[in-house]
N, C-alpha and C positions, 0 to 999 in steps of 0.2 A: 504494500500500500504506500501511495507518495504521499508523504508529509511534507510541510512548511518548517522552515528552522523557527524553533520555538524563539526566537529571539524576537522575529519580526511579530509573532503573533502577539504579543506582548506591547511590543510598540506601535503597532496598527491601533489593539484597543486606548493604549496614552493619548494616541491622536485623535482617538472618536471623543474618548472625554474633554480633550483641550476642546475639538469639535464646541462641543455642547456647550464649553462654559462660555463662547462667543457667541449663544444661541444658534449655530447652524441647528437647519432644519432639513428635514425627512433625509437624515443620515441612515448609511447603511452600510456594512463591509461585505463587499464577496470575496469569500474561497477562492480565486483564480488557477491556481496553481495545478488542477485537473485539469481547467481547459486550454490555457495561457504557457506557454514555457518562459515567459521574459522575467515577469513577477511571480507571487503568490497571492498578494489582499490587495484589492481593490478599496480605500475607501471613497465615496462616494457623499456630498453635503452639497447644503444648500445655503445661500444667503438672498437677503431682501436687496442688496444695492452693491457697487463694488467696494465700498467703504467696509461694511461688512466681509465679505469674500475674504478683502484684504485683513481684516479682523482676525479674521478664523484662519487664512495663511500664517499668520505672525505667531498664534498662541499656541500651532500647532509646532511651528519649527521649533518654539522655546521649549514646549515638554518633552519633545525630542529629544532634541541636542540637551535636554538636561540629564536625559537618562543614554547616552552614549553615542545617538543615533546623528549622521549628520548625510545630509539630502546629496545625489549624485549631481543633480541637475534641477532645474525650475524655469517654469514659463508661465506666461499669461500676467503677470502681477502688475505690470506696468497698464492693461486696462482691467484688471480685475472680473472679467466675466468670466474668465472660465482658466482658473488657476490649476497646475499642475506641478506636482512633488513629488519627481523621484529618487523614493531611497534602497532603488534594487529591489530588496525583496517585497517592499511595497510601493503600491504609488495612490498618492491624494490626490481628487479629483473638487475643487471648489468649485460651483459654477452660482454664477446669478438664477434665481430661478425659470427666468426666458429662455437662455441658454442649457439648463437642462432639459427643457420642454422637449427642446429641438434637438439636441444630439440622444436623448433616450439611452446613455450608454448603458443603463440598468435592464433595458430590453435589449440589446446588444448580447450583453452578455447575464441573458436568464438560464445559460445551461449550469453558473458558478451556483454554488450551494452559500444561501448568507449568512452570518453569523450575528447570533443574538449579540444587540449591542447593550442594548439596555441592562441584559443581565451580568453583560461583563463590565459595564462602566461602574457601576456599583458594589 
């Protein structure tokens, strides 16, 4: 059975919580790593404006990089609709909420199995 190095699943759920305390909305992580060979978690948030987006980008890299984790790469931040961080075995997905309307990556990829966030943030 393929597993995720238990490291990143660890630091996916850090980012769903940093997620949350900048109020992202209809957050979500998927399992990638069955259907994906690049990463393993997908997470997947929402904000109401790019002021937020960028919100939930900043408080995410900080719990990160607090607990060891530090990002390959980033895009999008400079117009904030649809930010992207990747840290190899995971990659954040912020969009505005228009912007997820339209790229649907969570119908994209409805084969990944998702992971209770709620009962891990807690």
């Amino acid at each position: 059975m393929i597993q995720a190095p238990p490291d990143a699943k660890a630091l996916v759920m850090a980012a769903a919580v940093a997620a949350t305390a900048k109020q992202a909305s209809d957050l979500i992580v998927l399992e990638v790593f069955p259907v994906l060979s690049i990463t393993d978690y997908f997470l997947i948030c929402s904000g109401k404006n790019d002021k937020q987006t960028k919100a939930i980008a900043n408080e995410i890299r900080k719990t990160v990089r607090e607990l060891g984790g530090k990002p390959l790469r980033a895009a999008g931040e400079d117009l904030g609709d649809w930010i992207l961080i990747d840290y190899g075995d995971f990659v954040i997905h912020i969009f505005t909420e228009e912007k997820r309307e339209y790229y649907q990556l969570e119908r994209l990829w409805s084969d990944a199995p998702q992971l209770d966030v709620v009962e891990r943030a807690e």
